[in-house]
C-alpha positions in Angstrom: -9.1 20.5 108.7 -10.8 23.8 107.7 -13.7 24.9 109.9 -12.3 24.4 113.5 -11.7 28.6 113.2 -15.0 28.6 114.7 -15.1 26.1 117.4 -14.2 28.7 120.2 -17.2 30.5 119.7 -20.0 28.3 118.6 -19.0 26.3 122.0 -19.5 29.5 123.8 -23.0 30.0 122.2 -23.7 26.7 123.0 -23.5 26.8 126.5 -25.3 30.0 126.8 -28.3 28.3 125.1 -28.0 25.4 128.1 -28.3 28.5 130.3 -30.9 30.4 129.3 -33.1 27.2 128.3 -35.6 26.8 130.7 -35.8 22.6 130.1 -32.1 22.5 131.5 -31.4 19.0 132.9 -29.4 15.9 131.7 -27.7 16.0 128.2 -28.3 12.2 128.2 -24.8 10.6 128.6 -24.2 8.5 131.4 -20.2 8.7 130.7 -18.0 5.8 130.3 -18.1 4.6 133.6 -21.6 4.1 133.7 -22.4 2.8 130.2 -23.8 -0.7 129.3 -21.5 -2.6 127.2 -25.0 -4.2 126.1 -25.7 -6.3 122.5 -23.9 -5.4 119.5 -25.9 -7.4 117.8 -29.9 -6.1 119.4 -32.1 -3.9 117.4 -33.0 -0.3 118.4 -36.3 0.9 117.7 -37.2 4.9 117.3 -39.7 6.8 116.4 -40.5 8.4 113.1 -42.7 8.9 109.6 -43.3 8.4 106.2 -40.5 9.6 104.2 -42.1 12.3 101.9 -39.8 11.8 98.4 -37.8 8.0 97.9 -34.8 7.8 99.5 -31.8 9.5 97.5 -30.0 11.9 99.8 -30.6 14.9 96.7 -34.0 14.6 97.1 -34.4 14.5 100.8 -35.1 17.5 103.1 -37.2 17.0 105.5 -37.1 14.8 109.0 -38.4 11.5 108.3 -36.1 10.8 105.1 -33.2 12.0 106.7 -33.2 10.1 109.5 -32.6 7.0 106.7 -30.4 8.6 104.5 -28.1 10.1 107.4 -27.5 6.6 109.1 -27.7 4.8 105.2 -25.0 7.2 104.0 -22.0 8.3 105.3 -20.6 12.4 104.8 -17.4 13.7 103.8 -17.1 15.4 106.9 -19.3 16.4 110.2 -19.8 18.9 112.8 -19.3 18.5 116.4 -20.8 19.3 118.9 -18.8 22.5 119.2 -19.2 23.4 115.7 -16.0 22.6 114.2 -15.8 19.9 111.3 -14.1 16.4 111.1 -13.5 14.0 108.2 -15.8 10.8 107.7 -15.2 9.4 104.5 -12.8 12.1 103.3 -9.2 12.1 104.2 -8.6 16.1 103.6 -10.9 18.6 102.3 -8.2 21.7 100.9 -8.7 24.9 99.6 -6.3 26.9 97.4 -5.5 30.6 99.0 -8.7 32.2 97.8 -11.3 29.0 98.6 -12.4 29.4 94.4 -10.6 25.7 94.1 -11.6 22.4 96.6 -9.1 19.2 96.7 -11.1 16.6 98.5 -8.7 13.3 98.9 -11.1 10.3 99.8 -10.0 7.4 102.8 -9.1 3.9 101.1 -10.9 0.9 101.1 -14.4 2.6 101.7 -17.1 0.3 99.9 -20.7 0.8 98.8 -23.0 -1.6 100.6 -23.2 -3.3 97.6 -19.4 -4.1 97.7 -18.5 -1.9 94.9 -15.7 0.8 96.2 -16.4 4.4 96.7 -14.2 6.5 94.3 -13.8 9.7 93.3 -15.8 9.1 90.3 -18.6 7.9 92.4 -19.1 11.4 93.9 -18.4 13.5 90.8 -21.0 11.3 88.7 -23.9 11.7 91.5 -23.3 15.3 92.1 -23.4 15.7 88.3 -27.0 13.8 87.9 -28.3 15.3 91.1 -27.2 18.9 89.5 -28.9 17.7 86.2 -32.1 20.2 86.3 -34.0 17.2 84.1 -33.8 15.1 86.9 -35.6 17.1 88.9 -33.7 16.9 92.4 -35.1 19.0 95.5 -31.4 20.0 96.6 -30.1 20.7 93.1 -29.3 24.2 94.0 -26.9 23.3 97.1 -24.3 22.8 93.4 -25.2 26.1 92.4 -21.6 26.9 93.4 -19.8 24.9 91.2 -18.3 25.7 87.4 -20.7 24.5 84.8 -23.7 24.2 87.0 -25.9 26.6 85.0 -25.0 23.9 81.7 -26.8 21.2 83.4 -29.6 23.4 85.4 -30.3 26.3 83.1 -32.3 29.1 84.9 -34.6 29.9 82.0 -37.9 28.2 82.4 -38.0 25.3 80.1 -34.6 25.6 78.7 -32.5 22.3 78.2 -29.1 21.2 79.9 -26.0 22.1 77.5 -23.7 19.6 79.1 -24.3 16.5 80.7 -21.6 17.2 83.8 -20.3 20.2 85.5 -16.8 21.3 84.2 -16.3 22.8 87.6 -15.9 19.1 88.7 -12.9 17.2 87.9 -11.2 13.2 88.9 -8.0 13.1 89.5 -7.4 10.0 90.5 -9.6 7.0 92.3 -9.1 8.7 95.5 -9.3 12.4 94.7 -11.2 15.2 93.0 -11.5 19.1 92.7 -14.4 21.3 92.9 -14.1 24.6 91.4 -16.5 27.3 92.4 -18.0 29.8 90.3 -16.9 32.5 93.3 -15.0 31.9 96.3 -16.6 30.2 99.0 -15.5 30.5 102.3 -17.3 28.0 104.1 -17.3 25.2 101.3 -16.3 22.9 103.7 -18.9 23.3 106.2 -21.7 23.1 103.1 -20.3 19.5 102.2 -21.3 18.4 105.7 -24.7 18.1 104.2 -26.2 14.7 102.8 -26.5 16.0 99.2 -22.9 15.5 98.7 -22.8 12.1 99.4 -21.8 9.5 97.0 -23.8 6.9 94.5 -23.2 3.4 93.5 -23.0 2.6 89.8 -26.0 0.6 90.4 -28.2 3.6 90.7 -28.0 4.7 87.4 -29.8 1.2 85.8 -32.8 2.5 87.9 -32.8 5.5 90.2 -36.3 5.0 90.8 -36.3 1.5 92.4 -32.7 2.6 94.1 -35.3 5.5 95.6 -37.1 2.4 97.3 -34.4 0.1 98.5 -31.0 3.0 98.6 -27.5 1.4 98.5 -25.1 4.0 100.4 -21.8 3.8 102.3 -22.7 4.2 105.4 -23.0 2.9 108.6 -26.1 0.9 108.2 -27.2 -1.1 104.9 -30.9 -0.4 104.3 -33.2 -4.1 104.5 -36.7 -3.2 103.8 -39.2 -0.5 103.7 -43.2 -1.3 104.4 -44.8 2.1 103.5 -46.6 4.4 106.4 -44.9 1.2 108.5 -41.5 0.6 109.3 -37.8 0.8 108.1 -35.5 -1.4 108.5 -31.6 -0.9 108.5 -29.1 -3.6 109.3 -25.3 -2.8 110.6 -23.3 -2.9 107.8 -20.1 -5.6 108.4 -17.7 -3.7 106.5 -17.9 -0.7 107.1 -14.6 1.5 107.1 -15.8 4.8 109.2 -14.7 5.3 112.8 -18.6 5.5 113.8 -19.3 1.8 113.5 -22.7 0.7 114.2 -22.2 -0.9 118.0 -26.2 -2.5 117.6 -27.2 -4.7 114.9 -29.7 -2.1 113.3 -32.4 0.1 114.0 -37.0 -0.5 113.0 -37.8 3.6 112.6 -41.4 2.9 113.3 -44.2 5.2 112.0 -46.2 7.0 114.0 -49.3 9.3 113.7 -48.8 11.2 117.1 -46.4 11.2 119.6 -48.8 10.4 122.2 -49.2 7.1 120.7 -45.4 6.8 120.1 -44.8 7.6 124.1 -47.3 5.1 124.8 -45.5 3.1 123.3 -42.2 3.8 124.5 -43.8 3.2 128.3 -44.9 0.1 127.3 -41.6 -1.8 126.2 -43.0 -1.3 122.4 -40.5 1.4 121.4 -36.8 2.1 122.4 -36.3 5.6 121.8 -38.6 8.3 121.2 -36.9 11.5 119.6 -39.4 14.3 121.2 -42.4 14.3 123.4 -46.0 15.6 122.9 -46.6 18.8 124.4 -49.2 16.9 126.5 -46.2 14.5 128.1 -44.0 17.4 128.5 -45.0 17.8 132.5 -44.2 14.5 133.6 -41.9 12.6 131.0 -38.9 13.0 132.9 -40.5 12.1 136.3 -42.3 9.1 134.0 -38.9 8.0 132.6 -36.1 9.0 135.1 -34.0 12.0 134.5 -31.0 9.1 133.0 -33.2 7.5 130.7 -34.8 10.9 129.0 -33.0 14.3 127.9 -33.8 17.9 128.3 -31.4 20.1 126.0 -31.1 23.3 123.0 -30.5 21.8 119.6 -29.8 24.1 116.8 -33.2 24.7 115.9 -36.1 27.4 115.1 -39.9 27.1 114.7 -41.3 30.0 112.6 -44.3 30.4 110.8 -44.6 31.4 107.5 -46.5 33.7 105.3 -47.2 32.7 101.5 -46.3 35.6 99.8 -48.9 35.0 96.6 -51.8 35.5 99.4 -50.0 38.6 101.3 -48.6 40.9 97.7 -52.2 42.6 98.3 -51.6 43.9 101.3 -50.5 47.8 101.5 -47.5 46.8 104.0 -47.4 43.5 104.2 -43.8 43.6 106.1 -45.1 45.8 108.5 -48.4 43.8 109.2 -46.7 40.4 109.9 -44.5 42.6 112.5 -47.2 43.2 114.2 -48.5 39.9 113.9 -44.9 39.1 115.5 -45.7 41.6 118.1 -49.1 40.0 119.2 -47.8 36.7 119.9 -47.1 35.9 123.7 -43.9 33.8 123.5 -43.5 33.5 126.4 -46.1 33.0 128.2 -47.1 30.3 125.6 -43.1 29.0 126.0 -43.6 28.8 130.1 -47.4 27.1 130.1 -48.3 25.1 127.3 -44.9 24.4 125.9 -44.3 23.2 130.1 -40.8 25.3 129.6 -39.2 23.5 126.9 -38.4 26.3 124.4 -37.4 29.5 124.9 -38.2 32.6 122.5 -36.6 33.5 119.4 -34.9 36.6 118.8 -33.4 35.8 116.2 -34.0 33.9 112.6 -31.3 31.4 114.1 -30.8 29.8 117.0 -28.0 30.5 119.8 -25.5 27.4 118.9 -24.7 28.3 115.7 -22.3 30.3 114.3 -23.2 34.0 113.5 -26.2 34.4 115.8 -27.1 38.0 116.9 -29.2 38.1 120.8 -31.8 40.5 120.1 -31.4 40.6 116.4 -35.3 41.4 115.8 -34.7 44.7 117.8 -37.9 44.6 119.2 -39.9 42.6 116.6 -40.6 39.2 118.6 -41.5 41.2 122.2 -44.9 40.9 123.1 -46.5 44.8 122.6 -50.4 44.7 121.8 -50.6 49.0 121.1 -47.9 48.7 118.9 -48.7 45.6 117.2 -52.4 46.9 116.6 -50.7 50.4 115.2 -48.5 48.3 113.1 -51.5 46.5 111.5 -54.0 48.9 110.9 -51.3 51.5 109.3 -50.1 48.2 107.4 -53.6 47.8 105.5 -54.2 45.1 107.8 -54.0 40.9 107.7 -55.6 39.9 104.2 -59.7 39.0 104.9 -59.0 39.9 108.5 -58.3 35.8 108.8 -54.7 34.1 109.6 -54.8 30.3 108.8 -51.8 28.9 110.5 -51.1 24.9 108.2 -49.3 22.7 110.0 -49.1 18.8 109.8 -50.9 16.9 112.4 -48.9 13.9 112.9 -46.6 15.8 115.5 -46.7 18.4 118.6 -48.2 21.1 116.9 -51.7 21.5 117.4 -51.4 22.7 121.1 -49.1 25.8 120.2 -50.8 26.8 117.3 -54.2 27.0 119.1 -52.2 28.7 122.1 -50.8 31.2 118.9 -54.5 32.3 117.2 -55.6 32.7 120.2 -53.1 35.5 121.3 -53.6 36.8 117.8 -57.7 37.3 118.0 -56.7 38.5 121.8 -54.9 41.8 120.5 -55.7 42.1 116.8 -59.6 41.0 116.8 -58.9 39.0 113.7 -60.0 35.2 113.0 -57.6 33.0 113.0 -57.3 28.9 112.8 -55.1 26.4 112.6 -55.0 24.0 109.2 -54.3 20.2 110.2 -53.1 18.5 107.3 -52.6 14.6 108.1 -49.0 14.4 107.9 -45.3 16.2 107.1 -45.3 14.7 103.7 -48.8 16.2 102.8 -48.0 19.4 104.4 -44.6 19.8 102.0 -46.7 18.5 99.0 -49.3 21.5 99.5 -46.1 24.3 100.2 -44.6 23.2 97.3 -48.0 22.7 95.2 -48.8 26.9 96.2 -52.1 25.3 98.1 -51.3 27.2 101.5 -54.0 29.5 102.8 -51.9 32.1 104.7 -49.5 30.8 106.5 -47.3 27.2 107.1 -45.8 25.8 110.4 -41.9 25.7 109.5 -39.3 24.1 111.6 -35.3 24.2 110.9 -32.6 22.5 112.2 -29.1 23.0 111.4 -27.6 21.3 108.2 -24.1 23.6 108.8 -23.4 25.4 111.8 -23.3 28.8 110.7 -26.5 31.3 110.0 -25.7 31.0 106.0 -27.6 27.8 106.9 -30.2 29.3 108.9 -30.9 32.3 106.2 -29.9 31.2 102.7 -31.4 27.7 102.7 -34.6 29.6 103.4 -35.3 32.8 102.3 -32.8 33.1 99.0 -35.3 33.4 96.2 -34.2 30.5 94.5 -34.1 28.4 97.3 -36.1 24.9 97.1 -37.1 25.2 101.0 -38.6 28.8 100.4 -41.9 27.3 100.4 -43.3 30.7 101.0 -41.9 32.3 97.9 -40.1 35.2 99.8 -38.3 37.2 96.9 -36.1 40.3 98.0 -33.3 41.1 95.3 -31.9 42.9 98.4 -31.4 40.4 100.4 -30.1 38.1 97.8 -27.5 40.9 96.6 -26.5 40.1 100.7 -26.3 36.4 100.2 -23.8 36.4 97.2 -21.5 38.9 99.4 -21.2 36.8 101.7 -21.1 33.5 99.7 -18.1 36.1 98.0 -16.1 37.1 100.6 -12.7 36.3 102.0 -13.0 34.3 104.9 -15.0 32.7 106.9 -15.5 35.6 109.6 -16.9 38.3 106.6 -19.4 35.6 105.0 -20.7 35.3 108.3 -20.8 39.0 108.9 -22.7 39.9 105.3 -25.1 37.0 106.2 -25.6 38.9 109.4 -26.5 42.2 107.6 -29.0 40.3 105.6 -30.6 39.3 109.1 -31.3 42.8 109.7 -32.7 43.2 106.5 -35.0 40.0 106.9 -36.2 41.8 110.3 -37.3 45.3 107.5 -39.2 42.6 105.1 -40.4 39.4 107.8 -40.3 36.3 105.2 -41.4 34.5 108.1 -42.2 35.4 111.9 -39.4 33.5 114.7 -41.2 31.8 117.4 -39.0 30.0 119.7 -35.7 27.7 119.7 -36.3 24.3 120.0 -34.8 21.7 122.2 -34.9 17.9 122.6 -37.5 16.6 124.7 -36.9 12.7 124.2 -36.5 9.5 126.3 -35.9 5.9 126.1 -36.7 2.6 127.8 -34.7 0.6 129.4 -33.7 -1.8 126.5 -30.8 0.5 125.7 -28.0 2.7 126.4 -25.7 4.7 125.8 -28.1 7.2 124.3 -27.4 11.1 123.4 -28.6 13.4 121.3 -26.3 16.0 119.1 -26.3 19.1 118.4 -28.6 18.7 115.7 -31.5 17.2 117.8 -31.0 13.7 116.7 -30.0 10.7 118.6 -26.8 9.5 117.6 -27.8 5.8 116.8 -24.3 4.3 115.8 -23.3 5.0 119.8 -26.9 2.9 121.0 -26.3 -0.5 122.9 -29.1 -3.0 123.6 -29.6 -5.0 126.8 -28.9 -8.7 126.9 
């Protein structure tokens, strides 16, 4: 299987993020010999939120959906822990000698939840709709690559589809299709890790909208209900064919407002497993919970904040400004006290377990200097109305760290700034996408692929869905398609890192700190651990007798 070129290395990165965290501790798995056999047939119950869009996996990009549609549908392939890919529900992903031509040959006897079988056809018909610009799908681009894509999503504004399908997309047989690429992709195999390329049923079609409510998918759990700003409910599906078998009966994702309450909760026997803890509860969770029944590790992830570049274009500088905004920001300090040690700063626009990360990438960008960020603003033309407004939703850890940010900010600049609650993730997204921000949004990253394309493209390309803050540099998009262009594997990731450098020159959004999993659960269940990713791996979850 392509992609295990890289293992070697991002393992290496991996374990130098364990190191240099300052959370350390137990990565959560009690090993064989210690594991509960428990209930295959007990419910699990985590944390989450309302799901911003309905649940189809092209429309999904954000937390709270994807923690449905990943355990709803199942991928052609994942990562491992150690970066390198493995087949799901493909047999062989193939590339001919210059990556421009894809050959993926699906396992047998795969089914839909509904009982129909998962073909060929029933990928190349929902990456076709999904690609369809009149259907309006949040991850359209990620089939930018393929032959025939601009026919269905034409760039002009307002234009109409020419074709109904891409041509690049081709059945071959029930069990196999090709995917040619407009260029050569290297890492084509790593992208289809990602939940836009999984299949549909032939049922969606008759009403993607009420499919949006109640999602059929192939995966390791058949959705069962869905009471709004409540609960989800997923069921264990009986038949299903991948390795990763459900071994509980299902899981209740339970909405939540604030992790306090959701921590509460987990203390009191109401919750099973909570996915991260309130800065308030970091001091004491694992002391609370017991170092084997609550985890302390690096997950591929980044907080950044973000300007909106329709409210900085005004400024003389405005690249140069936000480096000095960069530069008055006490990461550490605010990383040691009110983070209680559970991040550590960024140096980079991509954290250090995935593939293509550069230590000290900034330069000196993300160090803490108050002369030089106060030179760097004032010959900038200085932050627009003298006033940063830092927008972040409310309904998770962020209010501590944002307050703990202005206030470094009106330390050395002498500037206002305030943080902008919005109620929850889904009303946050609604006003990034809407243009509503004032200055400057909370954003958070976690790794779809492990390799910086992800970290960098998915973000800061101009045509990107997810860059909220309409970052446009022809530069660094010139970068992208290199790399996206080249050879192999090792020069896409090398042009993707010369575009870092770049991104450093023009700050489309200001690092903060890598993230790591602060999480627990009760005693109800075991077996619990938490990937590289961030996210517990619920298929693996037994509950007590």
């Amino acid at each position: 299987m392509r992609g295990a070129r890289s293992a070697k290395w991002v393992a290496g990165a991996i374990a130098v993020a364990l190191a240099a965290s300052a959370c350390g501790g137990d990565d959560g798995d009690d090993g064989e010999d210690g594991a509960s056999e428990g209930s295959g047939e007990g419910i699990v119950r985590i944390d989450g939120g309302e799901p911003q869009n309905a649940l189809i996996p092209t429309n999904t990009n954000e937390q709270f959906g994807a923690l449905v549609i990943q355990n709803v549908f199942s991928k052609l392939v994942d990562f491992a822990d150690d970066g390198s890919t493995f087949t799901v529900a493909a047999e062989s992903v193939e590339a001919n000698e210059d990556n421009s031509l894809w050959t993926i040959t699906l396992k047998d006897g795969w089914t839909f939840h509904d009982g129909t079988p998962v073909t060929a056809e029933s990928y190349v018909n929902a990456w076709n709709w999904a690609a369809n610009i009149q259907n309006e799908q949040n991850n359209a681009f990620w089939f930018a690559d393929i032959v025939g894509y601009e026919d269905v999503h034409p760039e002009e504004e307002g234009a109409e589809p020419t074709a109904e399908t891409m041509s690049g997309l081709a059945v071959v047989d029930d069990l196999t299709f090709t995917i040619e690429l407009t260029t050569p992709v290297s890492y084509y195999d790593y992208k289809l890790g990602y939940d836009a390329f999984t299949p549909l049923p032939e049922s969606f079609y008759d009403d993607p909208e009420a499919f949006g409510e109640s999602p059929v998918g192939n995966g390791p759990y058949e959705f069962v209900s869905w009471e709004h700003e409540e609960t989800i409910e997923l069921a264990r599906y009986e038949d299903y064919q991948g390795d990763n078998a459900a071994q509980n009966g299902g899981i209740q994702i339970q909405a939540y407002d604030s992790l306090e309450t959701a921590y509460t909760d987990l203390q009191s026997g109401n919750l099973d497993i909570i996915r991260q803890v309130a800065p308030r509860d970091l001091p004491l969770y694992r002391q609370d919970l017991g170092e084997d029944r609550s985890v302390a590790q690096p997950y591929n992830g980044i907080q950044t904040i973000t300007p909106v570049w329709y409210e900085w274009d005004a400024t003389d500088n405005p690249a140069q400004v936000l480096q000095g905004v960069s530069m008055a920001i006490d990461r550490e300090t605010i990383t040691q006290t009110v983070l209680n040690g559970s991040r550590f700063p960024a140096d980079s626009y991509l954290p250090p377990g995935v593939y293509g990360y550069q230590e000290n990438a900034d330069g000196t960008i993300t160090d803490f200097n108050p002369e030089e960020a106060q030179r760097l603003v004032e010959e900038g033309g200085g932050v627009p109305d003298d006033r940063l407004v830092i927008q972040y939703n409310a309904d998770a850890d962020h209010q501590e760290w944002v307050e703990a940010v202005c206030n470094s900010v009106i330390e050395v600049l002498d500037i206002e700034c305030v943080g902008d609650p919005l109620v929850d993730f889904a009303t946050d997204l609604e006003a990034r996408e809407a243009g509503e921000v004032q200055s400057m949004y909370r954003g958070g990253w976690f790794a779809d692929y492990p390799l910086n394309v992800n970290f960098l493209k998915e973000l800061y390309a101009s045509y990107a869905h997810s860059n909220y803050g309409q970052f446009d540099s022809p530069e660094v998009d010139a970068l992208f398609a290199e790399g996206d262009a080249a050879a192999d594997l090792d020069a896409t990731v090398a042009a993707y890192q010369e575009a870092e450098q770049l991104l450093f020159e023009q700050m489309p959004s200001i690092p903060l700190w890598f993230n790591a999993v602060n999480g627990g659960w009760g005693p109800n269940v075991d077996n619990v651990v938490f990937n590289s990713a961030g996210q517990p791996i619920l298929t693996d979850v037994t509950v007590s007798e």
